[in-house]
N, C-alpha and C positions, 0 to 999 in steps of 0.2 A: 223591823217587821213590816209587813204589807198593812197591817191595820193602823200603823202610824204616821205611814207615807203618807194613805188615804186620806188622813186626818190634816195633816200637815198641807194636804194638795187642794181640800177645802177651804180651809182657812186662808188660803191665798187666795182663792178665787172669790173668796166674801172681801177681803180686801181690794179684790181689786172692782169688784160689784160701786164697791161705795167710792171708790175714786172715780169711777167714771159719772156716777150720780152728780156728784160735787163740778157746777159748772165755772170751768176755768175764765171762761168770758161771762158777761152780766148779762142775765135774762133781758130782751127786747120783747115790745108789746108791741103786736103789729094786728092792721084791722083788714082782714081778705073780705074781698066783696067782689059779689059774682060782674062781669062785666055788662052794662045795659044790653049792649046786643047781643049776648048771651042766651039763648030760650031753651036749647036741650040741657043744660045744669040746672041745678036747682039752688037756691039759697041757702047756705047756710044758718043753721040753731041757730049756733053762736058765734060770731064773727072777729072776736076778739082772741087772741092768740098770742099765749106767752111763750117764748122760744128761746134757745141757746142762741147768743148771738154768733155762734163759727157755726150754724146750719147752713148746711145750702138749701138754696128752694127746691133740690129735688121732695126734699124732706116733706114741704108742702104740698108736692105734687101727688107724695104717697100718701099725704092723710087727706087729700080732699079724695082720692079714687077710694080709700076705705071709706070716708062721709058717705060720699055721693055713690058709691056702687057704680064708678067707671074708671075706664084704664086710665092712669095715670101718665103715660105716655101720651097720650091725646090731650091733655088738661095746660095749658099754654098760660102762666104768669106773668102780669106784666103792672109796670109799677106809672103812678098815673106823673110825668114832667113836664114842666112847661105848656100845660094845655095838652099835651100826649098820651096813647100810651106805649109806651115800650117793651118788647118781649121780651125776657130776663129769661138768658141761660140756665140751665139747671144743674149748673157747677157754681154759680154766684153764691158768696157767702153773705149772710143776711147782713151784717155790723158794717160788711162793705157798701150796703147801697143805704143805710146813713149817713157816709160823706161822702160817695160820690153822687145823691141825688136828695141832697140836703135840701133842695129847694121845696120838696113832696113833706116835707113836716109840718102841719096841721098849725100849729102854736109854736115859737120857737121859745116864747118862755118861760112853758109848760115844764116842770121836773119831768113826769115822764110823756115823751113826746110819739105818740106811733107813727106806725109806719103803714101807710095805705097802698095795700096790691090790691089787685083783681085776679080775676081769672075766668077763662073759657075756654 
């Protein structure tokens, strides 16, 4: 019957709701902070941000334009190396720029160690 398909078509999609919930990589703590020469963004509340580590920073880009109430397209990432800082793709996956820009970790032997962007 149509009433048990229905039923039957729910109950997969509640399964499949909580597999996607369940993060297959370990949550990364990373700190965004607006760039000093930054003046049209604003600051963020809260600067501390707990994430999927297989996000890309597009991910970022979309929650600072809903923060900040600007396109997201415009909002440029970049992560602080060697005295630098670097514009990060918006296909870069976050857990990626843990080793490849391992030198940007604050404490290396801190348990949990963040990971310092910026953005403008």
């Amino acid at each position: 019957s149509m009433v048990g398909m229905k039923e039957t078509m729910e109950s997969n999609k509640k399964d499949l709701e909580i597999e996607i919930l369940l993060p297959p990589t370990p949550l990364m703590e990373l700190i965004l902070m607006k760039h000093p020469d930054e003046h049209k963004l604003c600051r963020l509340h809260k600067d501390i941000l707990k994430l999927n580590g297989d996000a890309p920073i597009h991910v970022l880009q979309t929650y600072l334009s809903q923060k900040l109430s600007y396109d997201g397209n415009d909002i440029e990432i970049m992560i602080q190396y060697q005295g630098q800082c670097i514009p990060l793709d918006e296909t870069v996956v976050l857990k990626d720029l843990k080793t490849d820009y391992s030198g940007t970790l604050h404490d290396k032997n801190k348990e949990e160690d963040y990971l310092y962007l910026y953005y403008r």
